[in-house]
C-alpha positions as CSV (number, residue, x, y, z in Angstrom):
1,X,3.5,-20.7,6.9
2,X,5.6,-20.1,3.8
3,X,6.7,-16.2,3.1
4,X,4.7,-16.3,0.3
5,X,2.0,-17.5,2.1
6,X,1.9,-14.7,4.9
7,X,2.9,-12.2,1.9
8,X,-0.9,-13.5,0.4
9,X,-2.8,-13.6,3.3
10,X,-2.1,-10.0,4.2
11,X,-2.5,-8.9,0.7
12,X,-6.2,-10.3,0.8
13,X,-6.6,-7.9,3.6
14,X,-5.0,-5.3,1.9
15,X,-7.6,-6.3,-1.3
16,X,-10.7,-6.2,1.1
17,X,-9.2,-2.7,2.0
18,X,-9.3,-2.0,-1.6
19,X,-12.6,-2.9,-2.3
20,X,-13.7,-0.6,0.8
21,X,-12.3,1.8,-1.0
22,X,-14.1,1.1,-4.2
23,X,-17.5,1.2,-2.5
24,X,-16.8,4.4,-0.7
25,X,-16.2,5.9,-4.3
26,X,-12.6,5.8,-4.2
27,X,-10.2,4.5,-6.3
28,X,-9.4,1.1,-5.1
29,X,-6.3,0.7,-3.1
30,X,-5.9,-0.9,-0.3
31,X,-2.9,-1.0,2.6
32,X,-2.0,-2.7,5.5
33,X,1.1,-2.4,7.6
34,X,2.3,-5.8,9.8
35,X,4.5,-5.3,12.9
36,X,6.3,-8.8,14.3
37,X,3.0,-10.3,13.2
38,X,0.8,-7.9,13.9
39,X,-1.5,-5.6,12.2
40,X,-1.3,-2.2,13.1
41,X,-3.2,-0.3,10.5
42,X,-5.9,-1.4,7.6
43,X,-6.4,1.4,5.5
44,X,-7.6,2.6,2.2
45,X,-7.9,5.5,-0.3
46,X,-9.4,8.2,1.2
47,X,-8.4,11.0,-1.3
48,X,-12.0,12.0,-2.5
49,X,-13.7,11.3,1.1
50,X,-11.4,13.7,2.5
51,X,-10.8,15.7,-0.4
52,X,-6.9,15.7,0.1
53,X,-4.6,14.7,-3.0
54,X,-2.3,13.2,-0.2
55,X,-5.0,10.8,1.4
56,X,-3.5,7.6,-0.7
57,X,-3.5,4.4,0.9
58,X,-0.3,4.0,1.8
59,X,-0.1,7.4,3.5
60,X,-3.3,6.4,5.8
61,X,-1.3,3.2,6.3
62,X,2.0,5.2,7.8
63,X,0.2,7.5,9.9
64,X,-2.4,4.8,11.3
65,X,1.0,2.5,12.0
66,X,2.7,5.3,13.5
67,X,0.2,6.6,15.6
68,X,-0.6,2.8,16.8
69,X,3.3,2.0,17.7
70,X,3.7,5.6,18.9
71,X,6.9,6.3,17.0
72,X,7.3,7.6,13.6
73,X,10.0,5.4,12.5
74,X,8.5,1.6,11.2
75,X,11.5,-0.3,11.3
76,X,9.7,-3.2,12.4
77,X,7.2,-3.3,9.8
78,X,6.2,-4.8,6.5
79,X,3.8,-2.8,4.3
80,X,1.5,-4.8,2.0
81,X,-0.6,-2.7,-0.5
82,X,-2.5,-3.4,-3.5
83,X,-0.4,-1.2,-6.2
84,X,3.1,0.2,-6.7
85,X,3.1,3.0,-4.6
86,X,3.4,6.6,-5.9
87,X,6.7,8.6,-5.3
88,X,5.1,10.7,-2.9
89,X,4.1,7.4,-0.9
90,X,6.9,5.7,-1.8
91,X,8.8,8.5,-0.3
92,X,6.8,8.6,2.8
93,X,7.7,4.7,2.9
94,X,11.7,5.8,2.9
95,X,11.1,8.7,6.1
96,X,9.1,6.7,8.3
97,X,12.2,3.5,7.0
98,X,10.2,0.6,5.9
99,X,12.1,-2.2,5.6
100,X,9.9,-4.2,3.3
101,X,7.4,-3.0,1.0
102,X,5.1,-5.9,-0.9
103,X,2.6,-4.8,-3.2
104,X,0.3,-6.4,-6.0
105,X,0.3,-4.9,-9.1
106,X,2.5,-2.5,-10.9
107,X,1.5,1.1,-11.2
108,X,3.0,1.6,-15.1
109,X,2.0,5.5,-15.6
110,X,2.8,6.5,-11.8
111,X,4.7,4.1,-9.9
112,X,7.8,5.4,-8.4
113,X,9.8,2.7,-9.9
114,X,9.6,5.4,-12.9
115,X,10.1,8.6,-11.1
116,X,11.9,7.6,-8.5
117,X,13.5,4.2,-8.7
118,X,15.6,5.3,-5.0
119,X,13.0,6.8,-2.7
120,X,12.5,4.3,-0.8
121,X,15.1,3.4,2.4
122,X,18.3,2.0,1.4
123,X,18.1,-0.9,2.8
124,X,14.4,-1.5,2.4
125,X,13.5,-4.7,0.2
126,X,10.2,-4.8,-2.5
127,X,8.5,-8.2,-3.0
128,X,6.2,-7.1,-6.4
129,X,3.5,-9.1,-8.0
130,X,1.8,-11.2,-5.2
131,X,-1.9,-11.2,-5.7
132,X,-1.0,-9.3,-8.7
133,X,-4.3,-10.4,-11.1
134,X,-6.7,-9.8,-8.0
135,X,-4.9,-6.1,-7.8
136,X,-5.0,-5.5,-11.5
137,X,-8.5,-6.2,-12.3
138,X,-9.9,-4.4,-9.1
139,X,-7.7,-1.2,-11.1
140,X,-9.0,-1.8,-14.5
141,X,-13.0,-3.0,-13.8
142,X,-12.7,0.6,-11.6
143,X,-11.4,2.6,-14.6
144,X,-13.4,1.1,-16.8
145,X,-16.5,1.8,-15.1
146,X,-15.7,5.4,-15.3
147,X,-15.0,5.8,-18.8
């Protein structure tokens, strides 16, 4: 299997996380973290289920990985998530030292790419765009719906 090929099959399951997310009332992001070819966490928005501001996708996916590898450092792992993470997540992504972050679609008002371009782990690689029309219309059918 190709890289972009693996890259695509987890960001499905990172979409069906998404669309958990979306039926759960959430806005729909989805995450998952892969470990030597593992999964080790599927998660999803949980900010309005949970009523925390910090309950993004990506944040559910770091503490799910790290309590499943028992270690708070992810060197090991890839994580695949549906939209440019925020800078909070994106930092989150740097502490726990991510080496590779893939995500869908770009996040143009909030991505960290905007805030802050070097959050992330210096040595940490992004792969952007894969899946990227599956993960922009899942964002813009859900805001549309709520306008």
């Amino acid at each position: 299997m190709t890289q972009q090929e693996t890259d695509e099959k987890y960001m499905r399951m990172a979409l069906d996380e998404a669309r958990q997310a979306l039926s759960g009332g959430e806005v729909p992001i989805g995450a998952v973290v892969v470990c030597r070819n593992r999964i080790v966490a599927r998660t999803h928005n949980l900010t309005e289920t949970l009523c925390d501001v910090t309950a993004h996708a990506e944040m559910q996916a770091v503490t799910a990985a790290a309590n499943t590898l028992g270690g708070k450092y992810l060197t090991d792992c890839t994580l695949y998530v549906t939209v440019e993470p925020c800078p909070m997540c994106a930092g989150a992504l740097g502490w726990a030292q991510l080496p590779r972050i893939v995500y869908g679609c770009p996040d143009e008002k909030r991505g960290y790419r905007e805030y802050a371009p070097r959050v992330l782990h210096p040595k940490a690689t992004v792969t952007a765009g894969v899946l990227e029309e599956e993960c922009r219309q899942l964002m813009q059918d859900f805001f549309k719906n709520r306008r």
